[in-house]
C-alpha positions in Angstrom: 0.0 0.0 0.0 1.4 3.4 -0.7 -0.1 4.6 2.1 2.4 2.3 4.4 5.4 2.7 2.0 5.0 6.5 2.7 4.7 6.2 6.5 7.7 4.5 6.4 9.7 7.0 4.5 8.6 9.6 6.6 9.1 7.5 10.0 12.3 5.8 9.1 13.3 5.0 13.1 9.5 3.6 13.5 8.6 0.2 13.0 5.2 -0.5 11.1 4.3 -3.9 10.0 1.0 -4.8 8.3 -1.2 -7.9 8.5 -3.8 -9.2 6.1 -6.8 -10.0 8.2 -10.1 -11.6 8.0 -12.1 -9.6 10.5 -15.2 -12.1 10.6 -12.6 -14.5 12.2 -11.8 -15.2 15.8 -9.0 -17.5 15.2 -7.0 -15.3 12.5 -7.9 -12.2 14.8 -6.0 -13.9 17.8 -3.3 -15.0 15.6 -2.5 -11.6 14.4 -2.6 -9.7 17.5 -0.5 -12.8 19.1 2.1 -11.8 16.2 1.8 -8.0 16.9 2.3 -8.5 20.5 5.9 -10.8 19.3 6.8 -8.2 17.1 6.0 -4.4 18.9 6.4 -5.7 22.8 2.2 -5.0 23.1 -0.6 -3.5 22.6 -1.6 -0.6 23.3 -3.9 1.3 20.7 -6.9 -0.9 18.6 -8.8 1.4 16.0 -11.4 -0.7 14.2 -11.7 0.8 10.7 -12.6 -2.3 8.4 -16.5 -1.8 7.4 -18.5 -2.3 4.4 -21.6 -0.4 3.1 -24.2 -1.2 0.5 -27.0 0.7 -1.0 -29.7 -1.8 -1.3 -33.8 -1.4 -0.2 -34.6 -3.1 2.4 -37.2 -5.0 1.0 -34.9 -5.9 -1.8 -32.0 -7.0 1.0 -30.9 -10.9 0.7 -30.4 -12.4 4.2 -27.0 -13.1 3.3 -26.3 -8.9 2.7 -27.4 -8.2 6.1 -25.4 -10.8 8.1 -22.5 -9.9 5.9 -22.6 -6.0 6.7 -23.3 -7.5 10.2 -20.5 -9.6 10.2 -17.7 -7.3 9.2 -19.0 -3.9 11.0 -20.3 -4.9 14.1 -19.0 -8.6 15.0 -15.6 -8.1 13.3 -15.3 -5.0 15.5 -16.1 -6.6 18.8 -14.1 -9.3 17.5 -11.2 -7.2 17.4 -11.5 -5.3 20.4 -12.1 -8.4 22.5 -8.6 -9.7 21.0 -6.8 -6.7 22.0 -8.4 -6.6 25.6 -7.5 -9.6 26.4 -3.2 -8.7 25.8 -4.3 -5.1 27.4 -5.6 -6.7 30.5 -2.5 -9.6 30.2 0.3 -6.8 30.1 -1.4 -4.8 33.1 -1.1 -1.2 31.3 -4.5 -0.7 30.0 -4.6 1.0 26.8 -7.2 2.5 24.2 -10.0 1.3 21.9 -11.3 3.2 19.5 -14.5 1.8 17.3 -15.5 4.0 14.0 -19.2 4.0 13.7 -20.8 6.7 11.5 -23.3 10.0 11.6 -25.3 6.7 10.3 -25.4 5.4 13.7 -27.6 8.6 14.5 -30.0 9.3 11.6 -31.1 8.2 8.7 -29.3 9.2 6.1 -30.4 10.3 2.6 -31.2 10.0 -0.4 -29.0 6.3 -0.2 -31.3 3.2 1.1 -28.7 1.7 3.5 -30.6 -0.1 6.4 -28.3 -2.8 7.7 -25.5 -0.2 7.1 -27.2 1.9 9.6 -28.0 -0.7 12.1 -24.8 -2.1 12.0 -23.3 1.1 13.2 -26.2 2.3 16.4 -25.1 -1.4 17.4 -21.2 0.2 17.6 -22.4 3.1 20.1 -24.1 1.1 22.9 -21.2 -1.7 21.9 -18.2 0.8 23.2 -20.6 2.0 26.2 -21.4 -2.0 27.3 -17.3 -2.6 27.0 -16.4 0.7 28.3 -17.8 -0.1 31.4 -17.0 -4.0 31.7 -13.2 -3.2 31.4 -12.8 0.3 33.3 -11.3 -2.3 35.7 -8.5 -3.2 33.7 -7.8 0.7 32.2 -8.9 0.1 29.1 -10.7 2.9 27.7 -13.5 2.4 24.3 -15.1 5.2 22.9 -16.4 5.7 19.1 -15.7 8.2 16.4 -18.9 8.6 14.0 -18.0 10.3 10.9 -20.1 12.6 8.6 -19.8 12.4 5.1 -16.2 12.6 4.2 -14.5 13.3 0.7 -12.5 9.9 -0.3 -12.3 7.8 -2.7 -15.6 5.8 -1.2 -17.8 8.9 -2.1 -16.7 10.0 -5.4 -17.9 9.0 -9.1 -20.7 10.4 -11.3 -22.9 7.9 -9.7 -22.9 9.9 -6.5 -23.2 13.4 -8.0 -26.7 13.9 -7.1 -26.2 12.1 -3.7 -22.9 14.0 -2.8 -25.4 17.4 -3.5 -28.0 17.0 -1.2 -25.4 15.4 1.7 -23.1 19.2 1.0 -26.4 21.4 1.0 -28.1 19.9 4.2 -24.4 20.6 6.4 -24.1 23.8 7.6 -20.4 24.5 6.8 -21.7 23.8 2.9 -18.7 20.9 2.4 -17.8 17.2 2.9 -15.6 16.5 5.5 -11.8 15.9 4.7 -10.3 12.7 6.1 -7.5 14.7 8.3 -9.8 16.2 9.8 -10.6 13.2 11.9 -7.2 12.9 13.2 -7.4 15.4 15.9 -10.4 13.8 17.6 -8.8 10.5 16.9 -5.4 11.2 18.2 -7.6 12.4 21.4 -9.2 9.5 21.7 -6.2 6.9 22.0 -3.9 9.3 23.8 -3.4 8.4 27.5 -3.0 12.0 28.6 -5.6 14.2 26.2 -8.2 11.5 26.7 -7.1 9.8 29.6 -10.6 10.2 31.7 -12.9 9.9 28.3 -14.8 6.5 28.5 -17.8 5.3 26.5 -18.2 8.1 24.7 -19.0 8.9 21.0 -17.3 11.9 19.0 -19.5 13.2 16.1 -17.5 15.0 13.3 -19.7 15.8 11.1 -20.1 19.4 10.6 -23.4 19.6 12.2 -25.0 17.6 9.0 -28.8 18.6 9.5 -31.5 15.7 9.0 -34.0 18.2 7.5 -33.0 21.1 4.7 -35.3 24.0 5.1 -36.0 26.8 3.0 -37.1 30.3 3.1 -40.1 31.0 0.5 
């Protein structure tokens, strides 16, 4: 990944190793975070990014869909943060979880059909909330980020011209979101000394996005 091949030119003292993973997995989860913990001394910091999304009606929606969107958002992230827990509570330190829900965990979004998207995300918030408090005991600390509409790669093509219109003219600031601007509230979140006494909370960055536009006329 470029993204990792940059990193490492611009961190050339750090060390940064990558693992392909299959989130929906327990076993290949504890494998990798056994192999983390061999390589980097522990672990520390867990921020559960991997998530899928599809824009399907609902009473179009196979089964399979909505246990797959399921699967990878919401059990692949408790998944993950179980796995990580278990070393943090092993090594004694505590350390940080961070789950990324979405804006979709609070509203409905629009004009894209996206139910199991949606769900899959509200289950994140009261996920972090239920952990946060189960492992206070150990010092870990779980909180979620939800996201508004953000300008990457995920949001762009002609397709989404229409879409990416109405989601710009219901926010107040008039604009998307730009992905570095979730690394302040981020780097918060897993610090030990900016967010050290932040538990089971969620941090909206989304701009204000509105669920109603209204107009003057």
């Amino acid at each position: 990944m470029q993204a990792v091949s940059t990193l490492r030119q611009d961190f050339p003292s750090a060390t940064i190793v990558t693992k392909q993973v299959d989130v929906t997995s327990a076993d290949a989860i504890a494998t990798a975070m056994s192999a983390t913990v061999q390589e980097l001394g522990s672990i520390d910091i867990l921020c559960c990014f991997a998530g899928v999304v599809g824009c399907t009606h609902s009473m179009d929606m196979s089964a399979e869909e909505w246990r797959k969107t399921l699967d990878i958002n919401t059990t692949g992230e408790f998944l993950c943060a179980q796995a990580a827990a278990r070393h943090m509570r092993d090594a004694g330190n505590g350390g940080s979880i961070v789950l990324v829900a979405s804006i979709s965990a609070h509203r409905v979004n629009f004009p894209q059909p996206q139910v199991a998207y949606n769900v899959s995300k509200s289950a994140l918030l009261h996920m972090a909330r239920c952990l946060a408090a189960e492992w206070a005991g150990f010092g870990i600390r779980v909180n979620t980020l939800s996201p508004g509409y953000m300008d990457t790669v995920l949001n762009e093509g002609d397709g989404l011209v229409k879409a990416r219109a109405v989601w710009t003219g219901r926010n107040p600031m008039g604009r998307m979101g730009q992905p570095q601007e979730l690394t302040g509230p981020l780097v918060l979140l897993c610090s030990r000394f900016a967010g050290g006494y932040v538990t089971g909370a969620d941090f909206v960055v989304d701009g204000k996005f509105r669920v109603a536009c209204f107009t003057m006329g």
